[in-house]
N, C-alpha and C positions, 0 to 999 in steps of 0.2 A: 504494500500500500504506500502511496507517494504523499506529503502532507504539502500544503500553501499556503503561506502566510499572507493575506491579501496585503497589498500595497496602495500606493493613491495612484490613483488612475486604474486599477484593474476594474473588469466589469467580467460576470461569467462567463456571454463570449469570449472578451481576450483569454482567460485563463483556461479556458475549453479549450481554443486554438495551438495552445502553446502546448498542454500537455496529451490532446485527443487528436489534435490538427483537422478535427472538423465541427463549427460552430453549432452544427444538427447534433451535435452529441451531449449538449448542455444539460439536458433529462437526465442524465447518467448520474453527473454530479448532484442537480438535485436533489434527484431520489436517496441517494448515498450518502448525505447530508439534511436530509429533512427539511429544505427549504422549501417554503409556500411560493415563494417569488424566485423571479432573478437575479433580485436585490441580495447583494453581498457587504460587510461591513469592512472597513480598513481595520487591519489588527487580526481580525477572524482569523481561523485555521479551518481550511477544507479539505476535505478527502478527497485523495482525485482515484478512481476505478484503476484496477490494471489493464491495462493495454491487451494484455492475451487475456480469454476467458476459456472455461473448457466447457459452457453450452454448446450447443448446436444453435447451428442458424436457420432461425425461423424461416420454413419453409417458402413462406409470401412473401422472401427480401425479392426488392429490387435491383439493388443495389449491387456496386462492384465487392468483391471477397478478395481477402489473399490469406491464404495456410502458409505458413514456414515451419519448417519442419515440425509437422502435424499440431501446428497451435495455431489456432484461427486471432486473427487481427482484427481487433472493432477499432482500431482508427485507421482509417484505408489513406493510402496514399494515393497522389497518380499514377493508376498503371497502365501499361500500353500493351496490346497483347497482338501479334502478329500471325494470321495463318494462311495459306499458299495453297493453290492448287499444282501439284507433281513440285511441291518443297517439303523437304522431306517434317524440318525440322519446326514446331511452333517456336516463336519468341517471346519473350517481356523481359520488359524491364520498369522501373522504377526507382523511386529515390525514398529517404528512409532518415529520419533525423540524426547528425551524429554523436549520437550516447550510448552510453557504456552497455545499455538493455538490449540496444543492436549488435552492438560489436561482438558482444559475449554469444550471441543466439545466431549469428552469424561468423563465425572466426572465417579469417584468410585460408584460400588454396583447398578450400572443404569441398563439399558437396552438397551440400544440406539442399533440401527437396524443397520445391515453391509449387503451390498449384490456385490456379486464379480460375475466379468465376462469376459469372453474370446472374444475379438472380440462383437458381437451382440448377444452371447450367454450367457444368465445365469448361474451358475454355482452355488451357493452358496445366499440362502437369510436366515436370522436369526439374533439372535443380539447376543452380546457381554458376553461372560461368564468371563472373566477374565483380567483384567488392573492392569501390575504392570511391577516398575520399574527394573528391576533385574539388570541390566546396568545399570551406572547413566546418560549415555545418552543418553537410549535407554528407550521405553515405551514396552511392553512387551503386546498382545493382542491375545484373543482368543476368536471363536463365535463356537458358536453350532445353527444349524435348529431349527427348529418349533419342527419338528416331535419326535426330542429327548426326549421332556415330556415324550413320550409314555416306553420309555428306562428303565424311571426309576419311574416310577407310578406303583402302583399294582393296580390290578381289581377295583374298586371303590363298595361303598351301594348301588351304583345307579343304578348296573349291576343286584342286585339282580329279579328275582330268578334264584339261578345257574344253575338251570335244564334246558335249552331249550327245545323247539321242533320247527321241520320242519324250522329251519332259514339259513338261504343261507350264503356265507363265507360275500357279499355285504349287508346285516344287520345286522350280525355280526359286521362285520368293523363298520360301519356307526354307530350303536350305540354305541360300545366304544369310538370314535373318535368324535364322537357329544359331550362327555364331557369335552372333553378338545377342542374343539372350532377345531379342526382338519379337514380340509375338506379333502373329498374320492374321487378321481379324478380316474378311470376304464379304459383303455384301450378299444379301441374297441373290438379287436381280443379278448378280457381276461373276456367279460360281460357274455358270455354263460359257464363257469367254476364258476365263483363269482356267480353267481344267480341259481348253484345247490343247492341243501338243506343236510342238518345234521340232517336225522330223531332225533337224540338225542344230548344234547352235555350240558356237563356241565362242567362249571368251578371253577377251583381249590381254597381254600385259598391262599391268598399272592403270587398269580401268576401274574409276571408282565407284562403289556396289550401286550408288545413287544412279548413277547415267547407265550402269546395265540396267538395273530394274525398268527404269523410265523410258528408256529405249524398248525394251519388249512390250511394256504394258500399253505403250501406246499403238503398238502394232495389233494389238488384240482389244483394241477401244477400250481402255482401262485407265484411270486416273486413281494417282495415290496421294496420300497423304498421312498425316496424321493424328491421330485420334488423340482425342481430350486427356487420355489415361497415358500418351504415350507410346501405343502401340502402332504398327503399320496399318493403315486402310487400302482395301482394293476395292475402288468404287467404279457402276458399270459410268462410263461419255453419255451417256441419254441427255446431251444437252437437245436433241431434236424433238425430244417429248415435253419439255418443260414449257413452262406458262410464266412469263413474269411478274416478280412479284414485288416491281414498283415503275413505277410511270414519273419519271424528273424530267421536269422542262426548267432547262439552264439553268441547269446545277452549277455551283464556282467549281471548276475544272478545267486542266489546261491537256491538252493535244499536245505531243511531238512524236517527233519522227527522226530517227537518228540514220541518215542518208550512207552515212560510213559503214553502217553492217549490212547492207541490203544485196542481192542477188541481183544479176544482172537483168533476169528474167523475169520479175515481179509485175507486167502490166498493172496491177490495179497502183502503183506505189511512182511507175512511170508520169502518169499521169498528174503526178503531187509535184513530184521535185523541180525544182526553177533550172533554169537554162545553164547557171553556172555549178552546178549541182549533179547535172545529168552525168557527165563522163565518170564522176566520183563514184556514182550510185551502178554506173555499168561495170565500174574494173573491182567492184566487190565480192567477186567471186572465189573461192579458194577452190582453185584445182584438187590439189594433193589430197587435202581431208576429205572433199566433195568424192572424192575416188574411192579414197578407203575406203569411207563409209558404205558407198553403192556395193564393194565387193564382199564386205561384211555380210550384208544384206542377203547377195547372192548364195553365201556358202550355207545359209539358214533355209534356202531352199521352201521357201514358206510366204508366199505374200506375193501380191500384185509391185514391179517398177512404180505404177500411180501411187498407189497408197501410200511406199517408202517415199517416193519424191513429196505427197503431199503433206508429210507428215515434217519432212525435213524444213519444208517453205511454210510451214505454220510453227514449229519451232522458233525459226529464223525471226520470222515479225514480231510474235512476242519477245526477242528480245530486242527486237528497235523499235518497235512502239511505246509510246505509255500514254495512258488516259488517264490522269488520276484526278478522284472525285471525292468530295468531301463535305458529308449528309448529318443533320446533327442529332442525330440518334441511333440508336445499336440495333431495334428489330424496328419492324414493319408494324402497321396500322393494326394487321391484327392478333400484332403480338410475338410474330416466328422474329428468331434472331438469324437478322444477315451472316448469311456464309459465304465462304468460297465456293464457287463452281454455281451458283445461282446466276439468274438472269433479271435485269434489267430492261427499259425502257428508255432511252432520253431523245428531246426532241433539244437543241440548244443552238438557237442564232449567235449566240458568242462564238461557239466553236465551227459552226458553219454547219453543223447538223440541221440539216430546216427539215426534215422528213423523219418522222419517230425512225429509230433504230434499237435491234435489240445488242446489247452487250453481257459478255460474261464475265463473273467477277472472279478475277484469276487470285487475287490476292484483299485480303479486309486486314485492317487495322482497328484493333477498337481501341479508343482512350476515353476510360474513363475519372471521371474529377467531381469534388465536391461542385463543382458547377455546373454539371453537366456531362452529356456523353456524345462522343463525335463518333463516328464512322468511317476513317479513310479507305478510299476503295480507288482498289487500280483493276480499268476496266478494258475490254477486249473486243471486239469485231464479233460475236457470234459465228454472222456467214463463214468469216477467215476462219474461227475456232474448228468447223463443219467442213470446210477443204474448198471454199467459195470464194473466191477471191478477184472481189469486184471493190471497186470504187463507192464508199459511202457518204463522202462529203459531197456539197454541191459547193 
């Protein structure tokens, strides 16, 4: 229990602030002090709550959550929570007063386990990649998921022999992912795509497990990710079944287009680029990889030349594109919380969109704050995500 000696000028706000860091938490004190009012006297001594409780959190929160190693926080910081569609790894990070109560519940070079959450919904489970003070009176934090090993691991000995045969993208997975203690959680809809086979399939030198898996599952309409708990997702591409589930006209969002990674061949992107531009955007091709790659392809004896090419020219744009949009709320009107891989609506004379288009949401950011809660969202072409690749500006 922490004690306060009121001072002149403090009011329950400010000392709610200082020791809660959020002004909605003043009930706390009251109750734990017996006060009828908010009126505090100078000289008084109040009790301030601890910061960890070992309740549960009421079912009906709205509100943002953060566990650190399995002790739930009722004074929420800002957290920012990151999740990707075909990224392996969720993110957050956050910041954290810096006092002794942290330091000690967080030591340097550990591991200690963060899991953030929206209301009853999981968002983020993983531990802590990084503690440091960069403010001196701020603690500086960052976590990475489970699934991130996979990110930065290359194929392991244990993988040997490279050559497969007859193995399904769901033993595939399952045996890379079994070595790093990774568990494979399928979708229903996604188990008859995952349990086709790769008459052939071998794997590369110092190929990291992240671009194998992602390279296969996309050949088998397969998008991954990772789940709230940390485990791998194999979810089925039906983005041709979806309905969207928001309608934004001229959202604050900017368009670019990064003219230096583009393919010489891209009509719909031809069409964008200005005149001193074009030869830049034409001599963007890389042979040698562009080569590998196709002959890769071929010894896997499995798949349409179209599909590979159009899977490589949709690759490609998402990384020279970005839409990124910015909504001030975390779920939709009636309640579902924005994810990755959902679809979208915008119609935006800012950005030259005059004709609704639909987009995918390849990547969400949620931050949420005692003031509110934002939404960043980087968004994508639908038609391009489907292998349609036409012009949607006017």
């Amino acid at each position: 229990m922490i004690f306060h000696v009121v001072q002149t000028g403090d009011t329950l706000k400010s000392v709610t602030l200082q020791y809660l860091y959020d002004a909605s938490k003043s009930s706390k004190i009251r109750h734990i002090n017996n006060l009828i009012s908010d009126e505090i006297s100078i000289g008084s001594t109040l009790k301030i709550p601890d910061l960890f409780e070992e309740e549960k959190i009421d079912p009906n929160f709205e509100g943002a959550g953060l566990v650190i190693d399995g002790k739930d926080m009722i004074a929420i910081p800002e957290i920012t929570i990151t999740r990707a569609v075909n990224a392996f790894a969720a993110l957050i990070d956050f910041e954290l007063p810096n006092e002794q109560i942290f330091r000690d519940l967080i030591p340097p070079f550990s591991y200690v386990s963060i899991d953030g959450y929206f209301g009853n919904e999981i968002l983020f489970s993983g531990s802590n990649l990084k503690l440091s003070a960069e403010n001196p009176s701020k603690l500086i934090m960052a976590g990475k998921g489970s699934c991130g090993i996979l990110t930065t691991s290359n194929i392991p000995l244990s993988a040997y022999p490279r050559t497969k045969y007859n193995m399904s993208f769901k033993s595939i997975s399952k045996q890379l992912c079994d070595i790093f203690s990774i568990p494979v959680v399928i979708d229903d809809n996604a188990t008859e795509n995952a349990n086709k086979k790769f008459p052939k399939f071998e794997i590369g030198y110092n190929q990291p497990v992240s671009e194998v898996l992602i390279d296969l599952a996309r050949q088998r309409d397969l998008i991954l990710s990772e789940t709230p708990e940390g485990d791998l997702r194999v979810s089925l591409d039906s983005t041709e079944k979806k309905d969207p589930i928001l309608n934004l006209v001229d959202p604050k969002g900017t368009i670019a287009f990064d003219s230096d990674k583009l393919f010489s061949d891209y009509s719909c992107l031809r069409s964008y680029t200005t005149a001193n531009k074009t030869n830049t955007a034409n001599a963007k091709i890389d042979i040698p990889i562009f080569r590998q790659k196709t002959i890769e392809q071929q010894k896997r004896n499995d798949g349409s030349s179209k599909s590979f090419l159009d899977s490589q020219v949709k690759a490609t744009l998402i990384d020279c594109f970005s839409f990124a949009v910015s909504v001030p709320y975390i779920n939709t009107i009636d309640g579902n919380l924005l994810k990755e891989g959902e679809i979208i609506t915008i119609q935006s004379d800012r950005n030259y969109i005059k004709n609704p288009t639909d987009f995918i949401i390849l990547e969400i950011t949620y931050k949420m704050m005692n003031g509110g809660k934002v939404s960043d969202l980087q968004l994508f072409p639908l038609d391009w995500y489907k292998g349609i690749f036409t012009k949607f500006w006017i």
